[in-house]
NUGU-541182 format. One record per residue: chain; x, y, z of N, C-alpha, C, O in turn; residue in one letter; residue number from 1. Coordinates in steps of 0.2 Angstrom, whole numbers. Layout:
NUGU-541182
vextor  neast  nnorth  nup  caeast  canorth  caup  ceast  cnorth  cup  oeast  onorth  oup  lokol  fimar
A  X  Y  Z  X  Y  Z  X  Y  Z  X  Y  Z  A  NUM $
...
***
This chain:
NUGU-541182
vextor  neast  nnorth  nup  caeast  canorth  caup  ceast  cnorth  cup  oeast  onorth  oup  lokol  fimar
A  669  -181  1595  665  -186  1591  658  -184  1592  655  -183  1597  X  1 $
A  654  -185  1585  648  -184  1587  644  -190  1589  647  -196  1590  X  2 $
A  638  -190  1590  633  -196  1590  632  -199  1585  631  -205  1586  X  3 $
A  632  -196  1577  633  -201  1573  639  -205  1571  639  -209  1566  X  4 $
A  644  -204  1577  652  -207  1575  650  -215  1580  652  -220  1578  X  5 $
A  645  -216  1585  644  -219  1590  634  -220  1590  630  -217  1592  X  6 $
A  634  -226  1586  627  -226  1584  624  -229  1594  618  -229  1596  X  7 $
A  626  -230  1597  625  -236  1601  624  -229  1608  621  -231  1613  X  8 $
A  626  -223  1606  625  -217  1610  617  -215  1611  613  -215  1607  X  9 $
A  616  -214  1617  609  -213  1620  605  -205  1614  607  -199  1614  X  10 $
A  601  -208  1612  598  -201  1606  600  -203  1598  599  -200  1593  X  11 $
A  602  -207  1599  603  -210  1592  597  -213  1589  592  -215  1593  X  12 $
A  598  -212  1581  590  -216  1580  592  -223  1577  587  -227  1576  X  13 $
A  599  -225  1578  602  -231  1575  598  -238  1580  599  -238  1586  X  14 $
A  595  -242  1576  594  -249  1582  599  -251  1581  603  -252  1577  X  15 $
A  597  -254  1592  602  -259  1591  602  -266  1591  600  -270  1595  X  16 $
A  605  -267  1585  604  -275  1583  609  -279  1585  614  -277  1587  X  17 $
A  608  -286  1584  609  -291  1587  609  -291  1595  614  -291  1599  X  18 $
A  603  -291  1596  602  -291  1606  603  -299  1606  602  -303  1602  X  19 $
A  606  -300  1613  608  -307  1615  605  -307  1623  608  -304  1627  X  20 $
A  601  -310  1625  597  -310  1630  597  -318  1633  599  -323  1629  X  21 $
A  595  -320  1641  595  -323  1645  587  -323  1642  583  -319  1640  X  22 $
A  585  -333  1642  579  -335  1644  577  -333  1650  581  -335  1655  X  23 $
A  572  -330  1652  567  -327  1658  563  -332  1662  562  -333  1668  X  24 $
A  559  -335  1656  557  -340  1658  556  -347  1655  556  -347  1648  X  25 $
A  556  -354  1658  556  -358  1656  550  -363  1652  546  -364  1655  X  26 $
A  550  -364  1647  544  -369  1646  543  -374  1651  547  -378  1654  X  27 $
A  536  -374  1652  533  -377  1658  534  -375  1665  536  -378  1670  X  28 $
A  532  -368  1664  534  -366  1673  528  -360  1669  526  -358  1663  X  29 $
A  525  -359  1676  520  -352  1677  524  -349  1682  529  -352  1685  X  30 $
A  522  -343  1682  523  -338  1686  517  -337  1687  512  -338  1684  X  31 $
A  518  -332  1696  513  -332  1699  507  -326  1699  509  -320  1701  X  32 $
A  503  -327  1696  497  -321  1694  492  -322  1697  489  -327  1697  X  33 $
A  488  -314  1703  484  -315  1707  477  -318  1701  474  -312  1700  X  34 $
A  473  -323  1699  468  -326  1696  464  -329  1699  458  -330  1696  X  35 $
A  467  -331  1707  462  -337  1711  462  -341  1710  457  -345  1710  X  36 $
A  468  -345  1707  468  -350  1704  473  -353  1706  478  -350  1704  X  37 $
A  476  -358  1710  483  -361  1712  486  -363  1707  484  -363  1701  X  38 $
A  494  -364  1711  497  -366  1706  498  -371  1703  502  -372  1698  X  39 $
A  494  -378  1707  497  -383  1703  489  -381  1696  489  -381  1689  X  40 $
A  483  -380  1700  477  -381  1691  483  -376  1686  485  -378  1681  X  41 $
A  485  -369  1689  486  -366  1680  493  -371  1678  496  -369  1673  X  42 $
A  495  -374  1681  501  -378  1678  497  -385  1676  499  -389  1671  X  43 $
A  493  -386  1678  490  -391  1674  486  -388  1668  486  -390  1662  X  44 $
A  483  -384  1670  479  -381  1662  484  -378  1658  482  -378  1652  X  45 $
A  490  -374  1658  496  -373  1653  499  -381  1650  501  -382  1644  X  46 $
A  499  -385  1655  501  -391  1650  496  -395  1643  496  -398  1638  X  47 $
A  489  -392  1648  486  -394  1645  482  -391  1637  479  -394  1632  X  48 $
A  484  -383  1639  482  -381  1632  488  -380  1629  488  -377  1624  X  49 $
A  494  -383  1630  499  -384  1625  499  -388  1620  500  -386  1614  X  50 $
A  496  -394  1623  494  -400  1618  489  -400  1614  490  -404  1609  X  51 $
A  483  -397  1616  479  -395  1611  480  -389  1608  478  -389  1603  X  52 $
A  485  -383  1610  489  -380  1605  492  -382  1599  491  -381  1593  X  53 $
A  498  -387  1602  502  -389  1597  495  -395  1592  495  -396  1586  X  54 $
A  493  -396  1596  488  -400  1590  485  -396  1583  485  -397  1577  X  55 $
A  482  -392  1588  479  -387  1583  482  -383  1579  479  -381  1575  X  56 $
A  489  -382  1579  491  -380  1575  494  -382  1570  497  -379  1566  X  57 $
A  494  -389  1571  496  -396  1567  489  -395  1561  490  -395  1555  X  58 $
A  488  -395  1563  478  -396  1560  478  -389  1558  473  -390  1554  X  59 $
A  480  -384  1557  480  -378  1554  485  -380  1547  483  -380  1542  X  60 $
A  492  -383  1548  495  -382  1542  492  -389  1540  494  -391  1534  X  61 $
A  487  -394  1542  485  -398  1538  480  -395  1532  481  -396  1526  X  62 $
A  476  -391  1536  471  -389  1532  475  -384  1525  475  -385  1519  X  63 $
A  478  -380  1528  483  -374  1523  485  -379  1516  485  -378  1510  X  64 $
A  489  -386  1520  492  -390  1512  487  -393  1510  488  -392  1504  X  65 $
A  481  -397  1511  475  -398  1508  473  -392  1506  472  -393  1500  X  66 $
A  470  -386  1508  469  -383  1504  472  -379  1497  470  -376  1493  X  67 $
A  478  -381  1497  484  -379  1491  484  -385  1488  482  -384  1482  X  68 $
A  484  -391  1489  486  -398  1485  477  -402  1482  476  -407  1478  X  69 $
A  472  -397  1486  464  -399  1483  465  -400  1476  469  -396  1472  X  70 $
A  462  -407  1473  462  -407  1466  452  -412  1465  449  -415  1469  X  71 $
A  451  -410  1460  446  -416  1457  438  -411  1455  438  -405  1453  X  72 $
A  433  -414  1455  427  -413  1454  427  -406  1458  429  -401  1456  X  73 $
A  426  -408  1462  425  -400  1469  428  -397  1471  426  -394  1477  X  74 $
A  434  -395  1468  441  -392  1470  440  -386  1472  445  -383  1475  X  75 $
A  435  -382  1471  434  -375  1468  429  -375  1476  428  -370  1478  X  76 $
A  426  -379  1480  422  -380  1486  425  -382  1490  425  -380  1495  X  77 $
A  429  -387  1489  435  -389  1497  440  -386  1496  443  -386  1501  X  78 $
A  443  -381  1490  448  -378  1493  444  -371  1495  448  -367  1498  X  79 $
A  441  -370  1495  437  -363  1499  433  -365  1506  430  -360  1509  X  80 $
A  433  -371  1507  431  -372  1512  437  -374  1519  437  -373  1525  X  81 $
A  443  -377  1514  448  -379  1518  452  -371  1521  454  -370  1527  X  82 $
A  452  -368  1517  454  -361  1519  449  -359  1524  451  -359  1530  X  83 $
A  445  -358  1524  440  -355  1530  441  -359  1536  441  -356  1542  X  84 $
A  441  -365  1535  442  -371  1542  447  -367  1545  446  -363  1550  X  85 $
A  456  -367  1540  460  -364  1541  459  -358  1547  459  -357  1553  X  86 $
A  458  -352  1541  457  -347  1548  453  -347  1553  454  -343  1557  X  87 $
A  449  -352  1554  445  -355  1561  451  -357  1565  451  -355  1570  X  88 $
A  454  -361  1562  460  -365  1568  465  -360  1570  468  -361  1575  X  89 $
A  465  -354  1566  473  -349  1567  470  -345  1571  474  -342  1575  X  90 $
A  463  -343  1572  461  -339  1577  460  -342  1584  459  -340  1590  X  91 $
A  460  -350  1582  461  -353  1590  467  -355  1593  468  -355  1599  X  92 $
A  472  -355  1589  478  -354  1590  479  -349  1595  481  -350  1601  X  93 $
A  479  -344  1592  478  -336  1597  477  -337  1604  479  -336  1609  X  94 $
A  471  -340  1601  464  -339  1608  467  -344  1614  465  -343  1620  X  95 $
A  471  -349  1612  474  -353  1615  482  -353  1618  485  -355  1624  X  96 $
A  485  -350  1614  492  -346  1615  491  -341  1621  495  -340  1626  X  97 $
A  485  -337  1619  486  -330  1623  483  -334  1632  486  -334  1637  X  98 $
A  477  -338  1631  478  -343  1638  483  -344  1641  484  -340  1646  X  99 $
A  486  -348  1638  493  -349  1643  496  -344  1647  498  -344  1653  X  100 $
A  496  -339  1642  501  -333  1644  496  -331  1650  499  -329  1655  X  101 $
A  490  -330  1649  486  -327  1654  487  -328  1661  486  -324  1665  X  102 $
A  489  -336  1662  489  -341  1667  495  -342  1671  496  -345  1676  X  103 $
A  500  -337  1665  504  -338  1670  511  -341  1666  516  -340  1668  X  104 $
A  508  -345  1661  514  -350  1658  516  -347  1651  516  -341  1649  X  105 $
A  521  -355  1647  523  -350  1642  521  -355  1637  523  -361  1637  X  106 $
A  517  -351  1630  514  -356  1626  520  -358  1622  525  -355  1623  X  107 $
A  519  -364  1618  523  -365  1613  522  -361  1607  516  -358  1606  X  108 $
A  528  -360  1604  530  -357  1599  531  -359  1593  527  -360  1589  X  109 $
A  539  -360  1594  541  -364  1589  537  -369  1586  533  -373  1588  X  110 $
A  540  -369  1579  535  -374  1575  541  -380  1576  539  -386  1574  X  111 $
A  546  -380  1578  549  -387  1580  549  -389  1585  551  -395  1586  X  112 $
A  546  -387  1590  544  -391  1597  537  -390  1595  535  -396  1595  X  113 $
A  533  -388  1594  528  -391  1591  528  -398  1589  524  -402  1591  X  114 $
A  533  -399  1583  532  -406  1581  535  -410  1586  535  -416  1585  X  115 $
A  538  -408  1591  542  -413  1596  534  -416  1601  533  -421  1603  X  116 $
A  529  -410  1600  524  -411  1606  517  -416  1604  514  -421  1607  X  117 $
A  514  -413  1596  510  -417  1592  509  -423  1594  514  -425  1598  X  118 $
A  504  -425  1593  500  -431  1593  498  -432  1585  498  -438  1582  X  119 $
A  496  -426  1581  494  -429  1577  498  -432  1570  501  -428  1566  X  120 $
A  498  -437  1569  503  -440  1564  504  -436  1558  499  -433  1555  X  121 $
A  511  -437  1555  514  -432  1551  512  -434  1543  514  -440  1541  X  122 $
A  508  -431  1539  507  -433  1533  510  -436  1527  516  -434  1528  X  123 $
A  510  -439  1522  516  -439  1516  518  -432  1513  515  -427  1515  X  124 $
A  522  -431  1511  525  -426  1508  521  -422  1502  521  -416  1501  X  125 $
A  518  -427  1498  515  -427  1492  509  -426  1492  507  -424  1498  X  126 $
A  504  -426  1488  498  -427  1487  495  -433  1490  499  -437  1489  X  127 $
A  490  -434  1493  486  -438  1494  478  -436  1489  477  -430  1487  X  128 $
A  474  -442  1488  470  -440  1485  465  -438  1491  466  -439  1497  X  129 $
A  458  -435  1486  455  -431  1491  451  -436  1496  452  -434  1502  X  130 $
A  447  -440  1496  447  -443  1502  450  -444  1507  448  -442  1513  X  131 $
A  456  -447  1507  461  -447  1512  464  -442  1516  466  -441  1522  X  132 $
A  463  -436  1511  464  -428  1513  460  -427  1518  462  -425  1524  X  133 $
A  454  -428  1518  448  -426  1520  449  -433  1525  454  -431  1529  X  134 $
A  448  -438  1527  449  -442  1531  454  -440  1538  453  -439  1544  X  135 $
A  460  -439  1534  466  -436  1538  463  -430  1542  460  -432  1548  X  136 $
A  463  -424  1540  460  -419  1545  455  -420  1551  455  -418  1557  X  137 $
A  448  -424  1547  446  -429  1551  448  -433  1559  446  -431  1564  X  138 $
A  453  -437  1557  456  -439  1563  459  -436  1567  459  -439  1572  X  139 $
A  463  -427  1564  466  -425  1568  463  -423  1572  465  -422  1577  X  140 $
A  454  -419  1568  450  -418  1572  447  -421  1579  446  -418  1584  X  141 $
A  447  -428  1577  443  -430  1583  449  -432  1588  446  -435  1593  X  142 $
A  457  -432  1588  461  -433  1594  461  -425  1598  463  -425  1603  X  143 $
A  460  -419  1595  460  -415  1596  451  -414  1602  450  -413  1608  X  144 $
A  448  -414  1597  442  -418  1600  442  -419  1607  439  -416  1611  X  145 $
A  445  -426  1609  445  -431  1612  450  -428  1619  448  -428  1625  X  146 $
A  455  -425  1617  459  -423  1623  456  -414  1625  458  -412  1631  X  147 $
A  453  -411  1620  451  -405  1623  443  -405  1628  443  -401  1633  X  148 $
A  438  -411  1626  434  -414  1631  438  -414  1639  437  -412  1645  X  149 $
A  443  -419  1636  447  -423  1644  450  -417  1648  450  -415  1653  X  150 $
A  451  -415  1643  458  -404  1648  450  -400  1649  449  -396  1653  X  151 $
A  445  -401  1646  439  -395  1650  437  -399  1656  438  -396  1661  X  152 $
A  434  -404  1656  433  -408  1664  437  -407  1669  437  -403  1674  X  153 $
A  442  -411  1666  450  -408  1673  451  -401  1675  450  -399  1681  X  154 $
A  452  -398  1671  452  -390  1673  447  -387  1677  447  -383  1681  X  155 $
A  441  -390  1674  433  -389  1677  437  -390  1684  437  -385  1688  X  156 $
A  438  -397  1685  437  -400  1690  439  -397  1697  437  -397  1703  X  157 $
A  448  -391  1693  452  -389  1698  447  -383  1697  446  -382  1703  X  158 $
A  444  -381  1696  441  -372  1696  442  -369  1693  441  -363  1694  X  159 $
A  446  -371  1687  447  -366  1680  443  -366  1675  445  -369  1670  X  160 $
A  437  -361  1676  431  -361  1671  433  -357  1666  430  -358  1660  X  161 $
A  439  -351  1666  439  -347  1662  443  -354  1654  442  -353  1648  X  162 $
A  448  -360  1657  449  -364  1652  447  -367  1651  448  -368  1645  X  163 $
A  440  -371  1655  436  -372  1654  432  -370  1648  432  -375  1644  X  164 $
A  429  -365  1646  425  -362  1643  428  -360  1635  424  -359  1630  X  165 $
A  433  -359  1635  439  -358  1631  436  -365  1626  432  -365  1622  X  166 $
A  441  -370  1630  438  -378  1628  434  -380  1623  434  -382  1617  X  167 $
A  427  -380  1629  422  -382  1627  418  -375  1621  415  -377  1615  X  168 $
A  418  -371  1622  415  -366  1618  417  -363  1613  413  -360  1609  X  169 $
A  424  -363  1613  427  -362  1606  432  -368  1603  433  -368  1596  X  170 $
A  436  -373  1607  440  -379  1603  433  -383  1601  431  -384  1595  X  171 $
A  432  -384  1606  425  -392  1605  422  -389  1599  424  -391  1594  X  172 $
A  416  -384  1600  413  -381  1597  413  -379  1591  408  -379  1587  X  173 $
A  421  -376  1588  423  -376  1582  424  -382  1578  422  -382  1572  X  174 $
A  428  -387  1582  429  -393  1581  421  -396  1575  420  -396  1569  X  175 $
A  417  -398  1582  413  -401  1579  409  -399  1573  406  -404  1569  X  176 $
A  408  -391  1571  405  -390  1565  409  -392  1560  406  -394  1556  X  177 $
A  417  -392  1559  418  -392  1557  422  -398  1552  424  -399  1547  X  178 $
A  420  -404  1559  417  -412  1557  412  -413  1554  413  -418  1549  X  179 $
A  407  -410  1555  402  -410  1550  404  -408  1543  403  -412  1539  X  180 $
A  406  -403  1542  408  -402  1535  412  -403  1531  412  -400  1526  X  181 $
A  416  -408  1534  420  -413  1531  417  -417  1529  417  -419  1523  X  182 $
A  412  -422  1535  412  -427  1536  406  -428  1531  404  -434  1531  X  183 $
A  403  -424  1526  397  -425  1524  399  -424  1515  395  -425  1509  X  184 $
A  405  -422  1517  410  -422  1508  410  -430  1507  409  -432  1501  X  185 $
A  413  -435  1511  413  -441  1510  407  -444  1510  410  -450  1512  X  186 $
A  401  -446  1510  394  -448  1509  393  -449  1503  393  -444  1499  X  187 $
A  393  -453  1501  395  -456  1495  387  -456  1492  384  -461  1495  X  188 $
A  384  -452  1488  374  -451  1486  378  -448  1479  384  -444  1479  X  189 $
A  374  -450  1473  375  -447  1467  371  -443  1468  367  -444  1473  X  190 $
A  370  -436  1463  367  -429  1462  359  -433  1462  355  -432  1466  X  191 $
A  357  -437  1455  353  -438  1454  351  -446  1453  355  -451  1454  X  192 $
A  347  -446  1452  344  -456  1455  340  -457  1444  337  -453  1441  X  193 $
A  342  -461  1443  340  -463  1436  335  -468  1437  333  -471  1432  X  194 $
***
C-alpha cells in the first residue's frame, strides 16, 4: 500500500482532523512562571483581570450593536465613533487576555462563560433609542471603571506592577477618554441661541 492509501501515515500531506485532546489546564489555576511574583498575587491578578476581561468584552459587543442599530440626527458621528471606541476595547481585550497567560493563568474565552462571568447587564434585543444607548455603554463603563481601579490597588498592593500599569494605563485610561465622548453627546445645548 502506498501513503496515499493511509492519510494518517508519517509524510502525508493529509491533516489530521478531528483531534480529541485532554484539558491541560483548568480555568482558574496558574501555573508556575519564574516572574517574582507568588502565587497566591498572580492567582489573584488572573481572577482579577478575568472580570475586567469578561466586562470588557461585554462593553465591546455593546459598542459593536450600537454602532450597527445608531439611528437619528447624528448617525453618521456616533456610529463612527462607536466603532472606533469598539476597536479600542478589542485591543484591550488582547492586552488583557495575553496578561493572564503571561501570569501563568488561563483567560476566558468562550463568549459563554463570559456571559456566566459579566457584571455588566444584558441589553434588550432591539433597538433602544439613542440616549439610553449612550447611557448604557456609560454604565458599563463606569463598573468596569470602578473594579479596574479596585484590581490596580490590590495587585499594586501584592507587587504586581506589571497588572498594575496594564490597569491603570491602559483599561482606566482608555476608559476615561472614552467617558468623556460619550458623556458630552448627552448635554443637552442647542447649536444656536435665538
Amino acid at each position: 500500500m502506498s501513503s496515499s492509501d493511509h492519510p494518517n501515515i508519517s509524510g502525508s500531506s493529509q491533516p489530521l482532523l478531528h483531534q480529541k485532546g485532554k484539558e491541560i489546564q483548568e480555568f482558574g489555576t496558574v501555573n508556575q512562571v519564574p516572574l517574582g511574583l507568588s502565587y497566591d498575587a498572580r492567582l489573584y491578578a488572573c481572577q482579577r483581570l478575568n472580570r475586567v476581561l469578561a466586562d470588557t468584552r461585554m462593553l465591546y459587543s455593546l459598542y459593536k450593536k450600537h454602532h450597527w442599530l445608531m439611528r437619528g440626527a447624528t448617525f453618521y458621528q456616533l456610529h463612527l465613533l462607536l466603532d472606533k471606541h469598539a476597536d479600542e476595547q478589542l485591543a484591550l481585550v488582547d492586552v488583557l487576555a495575553e496578561r493572564v497567560q503571561a501570569l501563568g493563568g488561563v483567560a476566558v474565552g468562550d463568549p459563554r462563560h463570559v456571559a456566566e462571568l459579566t457584571s455588566i447587564p444584558r441589553p434588550p434585543d432591539g433597538v433602544e433609542e439613542v440616549p439610553a444607548m449612550l447611557s448604557r455603554l456609560l454604565s458599563a463603563h463606569e463598573a468596569i471603571l470602578i473594579d479596574a481601579r479596585d484590581a490596580a490597588a490590590r495587585v499594586a498592593a501584592l507587587g504586581d506592577d506589571g497588572t498594575n500599569d496594564l490597569l491603570v494605563s491602559q483599561v482606566v485610561r482608555t476608559g476615561e477618554t472614552q467617558v468623556w465622548f460619550l458623556a458630552e453627546h448627552l448635554v443637552d445645548t442647542p447649536l444656536v441661541r435665538l
